[in-house]
VEXGU-355679 format. One record per residue: chain; y, z, x of N, C-alpha, C in turn. Coordinates in nm, 3 decimals. Layout:
# residues N
[rec "A"; [Y; Z; X]; [Y; Z; X]; [Y; Z; X]] ...
//
This chain:
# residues 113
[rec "A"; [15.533; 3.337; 3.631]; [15.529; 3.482; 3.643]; [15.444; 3.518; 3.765]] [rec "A"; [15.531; 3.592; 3.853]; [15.460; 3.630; 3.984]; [15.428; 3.832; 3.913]] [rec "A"; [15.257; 3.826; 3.972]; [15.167; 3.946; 3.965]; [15.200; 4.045; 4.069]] [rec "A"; [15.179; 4.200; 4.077]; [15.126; 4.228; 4.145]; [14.985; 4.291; 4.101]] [rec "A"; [14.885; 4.251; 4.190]; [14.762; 4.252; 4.181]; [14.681; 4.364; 4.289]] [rec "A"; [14.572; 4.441; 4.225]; [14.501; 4.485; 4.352]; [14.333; 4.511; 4.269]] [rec "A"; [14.302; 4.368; 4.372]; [14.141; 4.347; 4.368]; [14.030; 4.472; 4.406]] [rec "A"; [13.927; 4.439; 4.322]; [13.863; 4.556; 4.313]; [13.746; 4.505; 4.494]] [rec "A"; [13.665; 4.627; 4.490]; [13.587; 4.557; 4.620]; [13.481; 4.499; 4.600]] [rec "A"; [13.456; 4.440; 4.482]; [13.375; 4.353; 4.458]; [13.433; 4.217; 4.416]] [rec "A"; [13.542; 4.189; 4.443]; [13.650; 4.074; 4.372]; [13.617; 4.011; 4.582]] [rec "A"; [13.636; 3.889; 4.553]; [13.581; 3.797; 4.703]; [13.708; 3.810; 4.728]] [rec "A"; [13.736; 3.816; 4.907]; [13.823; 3.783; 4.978]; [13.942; 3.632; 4.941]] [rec "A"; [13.842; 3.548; 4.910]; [13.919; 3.387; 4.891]; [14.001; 3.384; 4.783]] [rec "A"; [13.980; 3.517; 4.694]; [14.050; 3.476; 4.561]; [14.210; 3.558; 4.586]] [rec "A"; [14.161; 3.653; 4.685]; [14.301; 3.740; 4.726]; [14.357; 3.588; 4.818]] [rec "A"; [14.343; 3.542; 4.868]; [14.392; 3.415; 4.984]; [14.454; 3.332; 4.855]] [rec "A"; [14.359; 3.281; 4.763]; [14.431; 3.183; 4.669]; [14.581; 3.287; 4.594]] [rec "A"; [14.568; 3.403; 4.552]; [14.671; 3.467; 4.455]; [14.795; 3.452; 4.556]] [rec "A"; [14.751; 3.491; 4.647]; [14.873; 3.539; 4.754]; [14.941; 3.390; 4.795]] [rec "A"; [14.876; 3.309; 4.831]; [14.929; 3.167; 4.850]; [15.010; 3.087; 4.727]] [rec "A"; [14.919; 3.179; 4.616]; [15.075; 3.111; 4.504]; [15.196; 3.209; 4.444]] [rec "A"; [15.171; 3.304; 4.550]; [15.289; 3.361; 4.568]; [15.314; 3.517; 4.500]] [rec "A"; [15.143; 3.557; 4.462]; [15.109; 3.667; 4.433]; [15.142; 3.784; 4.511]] [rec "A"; [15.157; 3.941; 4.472]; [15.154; 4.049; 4.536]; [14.974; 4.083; 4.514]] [rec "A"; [14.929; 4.051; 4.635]; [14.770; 4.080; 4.640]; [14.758; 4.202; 4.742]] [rec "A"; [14.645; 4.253; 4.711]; [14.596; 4.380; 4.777]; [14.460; 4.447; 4.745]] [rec "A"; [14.390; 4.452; 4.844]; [14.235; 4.467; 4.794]; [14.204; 4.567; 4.807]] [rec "A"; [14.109; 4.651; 4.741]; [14.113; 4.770; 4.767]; [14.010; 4.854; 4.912]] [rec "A"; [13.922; 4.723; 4.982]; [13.866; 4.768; 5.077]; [13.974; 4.721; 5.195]] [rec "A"; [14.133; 4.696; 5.157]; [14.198; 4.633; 5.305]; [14.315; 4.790; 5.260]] [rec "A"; [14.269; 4.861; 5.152]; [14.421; 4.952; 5.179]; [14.374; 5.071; 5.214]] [rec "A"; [14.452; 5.139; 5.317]; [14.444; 5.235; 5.408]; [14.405; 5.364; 5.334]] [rec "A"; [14.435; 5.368; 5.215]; [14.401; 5.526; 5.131]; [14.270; 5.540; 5.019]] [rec "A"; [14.250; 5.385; 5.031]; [14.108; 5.333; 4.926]; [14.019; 5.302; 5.048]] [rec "A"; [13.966; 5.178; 5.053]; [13.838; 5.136; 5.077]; [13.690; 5.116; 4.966]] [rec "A"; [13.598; 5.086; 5.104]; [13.469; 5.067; 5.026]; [13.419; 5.216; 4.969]] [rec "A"; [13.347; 5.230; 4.847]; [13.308; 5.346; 4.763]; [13.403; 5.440; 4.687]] [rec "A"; [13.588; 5.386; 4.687]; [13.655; 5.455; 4.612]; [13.615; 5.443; 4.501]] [rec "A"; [13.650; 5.580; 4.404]; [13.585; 5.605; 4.307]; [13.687; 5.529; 4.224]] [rec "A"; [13.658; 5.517; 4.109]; [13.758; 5.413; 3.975]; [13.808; 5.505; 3.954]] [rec "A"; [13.868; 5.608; 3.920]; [14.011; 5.695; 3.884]; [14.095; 5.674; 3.987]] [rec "A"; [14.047; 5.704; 4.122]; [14.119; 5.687; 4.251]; [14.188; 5.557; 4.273]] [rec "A"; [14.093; 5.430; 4.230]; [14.165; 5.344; 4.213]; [14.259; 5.312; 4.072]] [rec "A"; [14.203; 5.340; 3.981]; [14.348; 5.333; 3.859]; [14.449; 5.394; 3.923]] [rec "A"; [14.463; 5.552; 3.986]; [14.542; 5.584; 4.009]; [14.662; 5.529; 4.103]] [rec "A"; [14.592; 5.462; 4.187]; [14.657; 5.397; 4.328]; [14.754; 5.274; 4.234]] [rec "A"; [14.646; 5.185; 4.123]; [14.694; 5.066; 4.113]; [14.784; 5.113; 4.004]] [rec "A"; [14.831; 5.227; 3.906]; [14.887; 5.272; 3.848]; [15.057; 5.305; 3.890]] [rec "A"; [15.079; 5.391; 3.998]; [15.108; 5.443; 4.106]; [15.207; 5.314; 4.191]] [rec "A"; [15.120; 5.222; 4.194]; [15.190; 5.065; 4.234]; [15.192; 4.974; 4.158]] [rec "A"; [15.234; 5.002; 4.028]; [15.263; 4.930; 3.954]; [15.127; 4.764; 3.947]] [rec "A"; [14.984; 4.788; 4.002]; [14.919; 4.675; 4.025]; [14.788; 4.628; 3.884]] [rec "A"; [14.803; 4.523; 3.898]; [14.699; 4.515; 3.771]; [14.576; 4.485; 3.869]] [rec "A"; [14.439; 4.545; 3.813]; [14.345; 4.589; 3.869]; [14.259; 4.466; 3.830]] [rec "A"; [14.225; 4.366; 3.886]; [14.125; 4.259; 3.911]; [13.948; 4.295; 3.956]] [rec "A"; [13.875; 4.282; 3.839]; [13.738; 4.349; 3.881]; [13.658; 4.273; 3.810]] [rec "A"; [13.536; 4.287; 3.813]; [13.359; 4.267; 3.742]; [13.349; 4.339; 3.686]] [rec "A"; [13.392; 4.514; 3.746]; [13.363; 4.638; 3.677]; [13.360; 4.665; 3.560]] [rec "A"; [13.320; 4.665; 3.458]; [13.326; 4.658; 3.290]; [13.400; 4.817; 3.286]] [rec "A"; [13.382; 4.939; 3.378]; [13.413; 5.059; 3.347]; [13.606; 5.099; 3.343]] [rec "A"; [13.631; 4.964; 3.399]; [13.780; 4.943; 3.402]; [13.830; 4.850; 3.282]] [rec "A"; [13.767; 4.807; 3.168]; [13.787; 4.755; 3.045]; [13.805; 4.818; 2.927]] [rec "A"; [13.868; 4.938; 2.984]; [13.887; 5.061; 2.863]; [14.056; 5.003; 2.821]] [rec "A"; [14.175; 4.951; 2.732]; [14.197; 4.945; 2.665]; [14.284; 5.026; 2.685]] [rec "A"; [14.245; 5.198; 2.649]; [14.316; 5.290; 2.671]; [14.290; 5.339; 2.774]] [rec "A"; [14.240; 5.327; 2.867]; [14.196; 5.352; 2.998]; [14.342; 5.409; 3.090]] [rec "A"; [14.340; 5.452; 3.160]; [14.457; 5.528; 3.249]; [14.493; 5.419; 3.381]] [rec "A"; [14.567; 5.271; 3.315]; [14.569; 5.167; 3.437]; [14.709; 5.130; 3.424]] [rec "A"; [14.690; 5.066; 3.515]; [14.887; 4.966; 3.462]; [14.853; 4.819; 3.416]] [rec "A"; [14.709; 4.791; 3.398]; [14.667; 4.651; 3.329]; [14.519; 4.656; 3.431]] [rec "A"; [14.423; 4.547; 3.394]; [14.348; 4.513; 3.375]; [14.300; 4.397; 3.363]] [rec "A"; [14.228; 4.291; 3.477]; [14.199; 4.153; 3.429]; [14.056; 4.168; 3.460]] [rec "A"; [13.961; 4.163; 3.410]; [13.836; 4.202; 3.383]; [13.778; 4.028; 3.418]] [rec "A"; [13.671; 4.006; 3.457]; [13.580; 3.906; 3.469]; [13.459; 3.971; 3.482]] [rec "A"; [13.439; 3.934; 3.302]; [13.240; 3.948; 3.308]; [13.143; 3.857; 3.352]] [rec "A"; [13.238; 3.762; 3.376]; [13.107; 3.625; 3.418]; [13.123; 3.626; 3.602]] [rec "A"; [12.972; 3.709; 3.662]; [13.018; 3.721; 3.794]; [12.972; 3.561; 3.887]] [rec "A"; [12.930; 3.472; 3.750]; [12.903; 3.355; 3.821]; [13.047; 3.231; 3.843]] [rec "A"; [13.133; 3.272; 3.797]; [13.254; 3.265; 3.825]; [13.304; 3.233; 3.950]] [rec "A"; [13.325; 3.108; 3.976]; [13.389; 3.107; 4.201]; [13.527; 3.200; 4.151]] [rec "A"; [13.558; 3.173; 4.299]; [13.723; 3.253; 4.327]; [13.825; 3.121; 4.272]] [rec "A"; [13.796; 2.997; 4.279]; [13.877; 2.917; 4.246]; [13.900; 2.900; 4.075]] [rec "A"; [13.785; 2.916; 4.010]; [13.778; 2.917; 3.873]; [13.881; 3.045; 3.838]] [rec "A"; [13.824; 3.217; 3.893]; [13.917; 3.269; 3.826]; [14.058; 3.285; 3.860]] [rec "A"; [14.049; 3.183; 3.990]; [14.233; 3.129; 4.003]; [14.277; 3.038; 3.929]] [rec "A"; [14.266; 2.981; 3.916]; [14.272; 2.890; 3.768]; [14.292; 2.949; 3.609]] [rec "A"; [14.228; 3.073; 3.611]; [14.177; 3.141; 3.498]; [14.338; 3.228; 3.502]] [rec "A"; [14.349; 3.326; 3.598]; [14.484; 3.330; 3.603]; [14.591; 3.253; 3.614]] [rec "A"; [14.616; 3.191; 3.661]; [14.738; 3.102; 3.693]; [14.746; 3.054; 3.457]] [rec "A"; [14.625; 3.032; 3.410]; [14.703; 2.968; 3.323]; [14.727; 3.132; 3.246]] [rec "A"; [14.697; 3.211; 3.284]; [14.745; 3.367; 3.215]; [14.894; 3.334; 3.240]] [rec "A"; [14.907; 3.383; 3.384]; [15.050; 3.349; 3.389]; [15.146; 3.246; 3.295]] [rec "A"; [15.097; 3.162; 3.333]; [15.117; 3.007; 3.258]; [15.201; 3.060; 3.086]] [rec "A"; [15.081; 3.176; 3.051]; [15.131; 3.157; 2.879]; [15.216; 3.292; 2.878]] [rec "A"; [15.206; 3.375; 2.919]; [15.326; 3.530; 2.932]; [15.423; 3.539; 3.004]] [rec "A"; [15.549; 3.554; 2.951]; [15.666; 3.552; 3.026]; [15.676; 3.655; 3.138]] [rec "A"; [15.644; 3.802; 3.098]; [15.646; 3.864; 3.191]; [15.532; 3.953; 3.222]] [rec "A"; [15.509; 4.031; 3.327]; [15.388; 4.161; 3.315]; [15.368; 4.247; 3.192]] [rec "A"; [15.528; 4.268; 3.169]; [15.475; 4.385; 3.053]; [15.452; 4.367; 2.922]] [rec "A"; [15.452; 4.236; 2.882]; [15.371; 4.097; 2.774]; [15.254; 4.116; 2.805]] [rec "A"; [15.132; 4.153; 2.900]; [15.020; 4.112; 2.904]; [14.930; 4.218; 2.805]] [rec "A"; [14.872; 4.233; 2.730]; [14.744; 4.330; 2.705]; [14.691; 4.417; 2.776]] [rec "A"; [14.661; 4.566; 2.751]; [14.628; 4.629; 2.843]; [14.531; 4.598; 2.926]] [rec "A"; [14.428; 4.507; 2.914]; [14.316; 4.441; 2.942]; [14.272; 4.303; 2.942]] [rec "A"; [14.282; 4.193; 3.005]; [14.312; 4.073; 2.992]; [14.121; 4.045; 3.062]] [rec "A"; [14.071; 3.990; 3.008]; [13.937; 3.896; 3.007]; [13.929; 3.793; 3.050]] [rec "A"; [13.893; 3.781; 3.204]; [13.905; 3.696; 3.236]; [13.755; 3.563; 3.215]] [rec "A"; [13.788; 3.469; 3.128]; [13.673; 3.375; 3.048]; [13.703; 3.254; 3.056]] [rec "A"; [13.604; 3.137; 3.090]; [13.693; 2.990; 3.071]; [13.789; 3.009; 2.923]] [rec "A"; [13.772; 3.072; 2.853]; [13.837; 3.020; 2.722]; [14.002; 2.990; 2.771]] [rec "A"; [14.049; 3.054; 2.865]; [14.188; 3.032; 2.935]; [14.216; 2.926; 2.973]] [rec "A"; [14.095; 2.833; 3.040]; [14.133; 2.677; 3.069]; [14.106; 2.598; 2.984]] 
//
């Protein structure tokens, strides 16, 4: 299952390089022309809503559930490399057939590997 994804601006550059290299729709929110650095989190739900993108963050304030997103992969552990939570996704993918199978909110935790 190929994502489309859009990293929050605290999500590292390398992990957008790894998604996109396995063939991800990546997009960060300090590289898109209508966001950037200090967009507010509605602005971005809205954008990643809007583009159909699931929102990749640290941010705990984007782990609302019922929150106003098109999905949600949350990583509370910010000691986490970019390669771990590529790994961490890939086996997401791995177990859901499609996007609209996923949980509104997906946690990103070793418990996945």
């Amino acid at each position: 299952m190929r994502l489309a994804l859009l990293l929050d601006e605290n999500v590292e550059a390398d992990l957008a390089r790894k998604l996109a290299r396995d063939g991800h729709d990546v997009e960060r929110v300090v590289e898109v022309e209508t966001l950037g650095v200090g967009t507010p989190d509605a602005e971005i739900r809205r954008y990643a809503r809007e583009t159909g993108r699931i929102v990749v963050t640290y941010d705990d304030h984007f782990a609302d559930p019922d929150g106003d997103h098109a999905g949600v992969f949350y990583c509370p552990d910010q000691d986490l490399s970019p390669f771990e939570i590529f790994r961490i996704v890939s086996s997401i993918t791995d177990h859901f057939d499609e996007p609209g199978s996923l949980p509104p909110v997906v946690y990103l935790t070793e418990n996945w590997l």
